[in-house]
C-alpha positions as CSV (number, residue, x, y, z in Angstrom):
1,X,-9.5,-7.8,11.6
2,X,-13.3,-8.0,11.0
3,X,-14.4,-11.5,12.2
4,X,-15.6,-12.8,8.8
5,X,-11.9,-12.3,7.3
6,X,-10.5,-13.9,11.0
7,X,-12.6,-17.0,10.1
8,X,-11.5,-17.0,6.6
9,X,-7.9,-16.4,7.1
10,X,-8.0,-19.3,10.0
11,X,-10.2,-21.6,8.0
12,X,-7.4,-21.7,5.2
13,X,-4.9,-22.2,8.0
14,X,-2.9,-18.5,7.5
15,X,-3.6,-17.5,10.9
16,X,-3.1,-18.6,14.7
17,X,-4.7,-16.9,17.8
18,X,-2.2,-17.3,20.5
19,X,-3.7,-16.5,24.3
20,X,-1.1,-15.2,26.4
21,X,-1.2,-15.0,29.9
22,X,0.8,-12.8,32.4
23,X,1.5,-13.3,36.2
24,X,2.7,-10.4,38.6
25,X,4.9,-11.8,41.7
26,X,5.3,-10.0,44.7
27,X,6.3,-9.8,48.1
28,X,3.6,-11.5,50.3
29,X,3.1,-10.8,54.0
30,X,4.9,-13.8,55.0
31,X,8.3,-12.7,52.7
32,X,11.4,-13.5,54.1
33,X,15.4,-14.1,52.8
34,X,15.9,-16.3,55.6
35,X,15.0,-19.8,55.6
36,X,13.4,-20.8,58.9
37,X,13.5,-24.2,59.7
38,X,9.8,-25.6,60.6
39,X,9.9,-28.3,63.5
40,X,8.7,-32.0,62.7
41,X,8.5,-33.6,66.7
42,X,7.1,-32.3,69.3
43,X,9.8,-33.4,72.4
44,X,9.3,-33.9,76.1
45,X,11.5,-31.1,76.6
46,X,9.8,-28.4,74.4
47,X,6.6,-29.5,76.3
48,X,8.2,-28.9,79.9
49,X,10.0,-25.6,79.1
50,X,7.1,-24.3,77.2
51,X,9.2,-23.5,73.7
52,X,7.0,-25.2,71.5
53,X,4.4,-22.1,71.8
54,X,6.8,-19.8,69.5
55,X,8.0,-22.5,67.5
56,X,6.7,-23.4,63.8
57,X,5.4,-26.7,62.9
58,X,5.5,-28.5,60.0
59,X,1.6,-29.2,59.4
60,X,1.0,-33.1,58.7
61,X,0.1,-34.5,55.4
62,X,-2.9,-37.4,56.4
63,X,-3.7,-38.0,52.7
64,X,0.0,-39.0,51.8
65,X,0.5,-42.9,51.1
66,X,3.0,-44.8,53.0
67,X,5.7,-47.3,52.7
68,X,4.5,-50.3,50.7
69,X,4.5,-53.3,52.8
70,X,7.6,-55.6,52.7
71,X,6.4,-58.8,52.5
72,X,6.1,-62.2,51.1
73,X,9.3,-64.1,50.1
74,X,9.9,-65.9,46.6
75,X,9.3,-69.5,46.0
76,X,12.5,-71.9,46.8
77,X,12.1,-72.9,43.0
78,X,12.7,-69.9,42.1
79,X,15.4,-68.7,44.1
């Protein structure tokens, strides 16, 4: 359609411009059917028998929030 009659045809609300996107998926260098497990401690005994070199680690999350405090108690009046 010639852009005047677009704006005319959308203007009197006949006509909706839908934007549609499309992904492709595939395979990535690091693709794999098995699940391998990632290791979250680092032991004494990995450390003296020199496993933890082949061994995948879990990397840390710093910026994630912890436990909320457990404190304070209600007031006797209240309980």
């Amino acid at each position: 359609l010639p852009e005047r009659d677009r704006t005319e045809l959308k203007r009197r609300k006949l006509l909706l411009e839908v934007t549609l996107k499309t992904y492709w998926i595939r395979k990535g260098r690091a693709f794999s059917t098995a699940v391998a497990r990632q290791e979250t401690e680092l032991t004494p005994e990995m450390i003296a028998t020199g496993s933890w070199r082949q061994l995948p680690f879990k990397p840390y999350n710093f910026s994630a929030l912890g436990l909320p405090p457990a404190c304070g108690h209600l007031h006797p009046l209240l309980k």
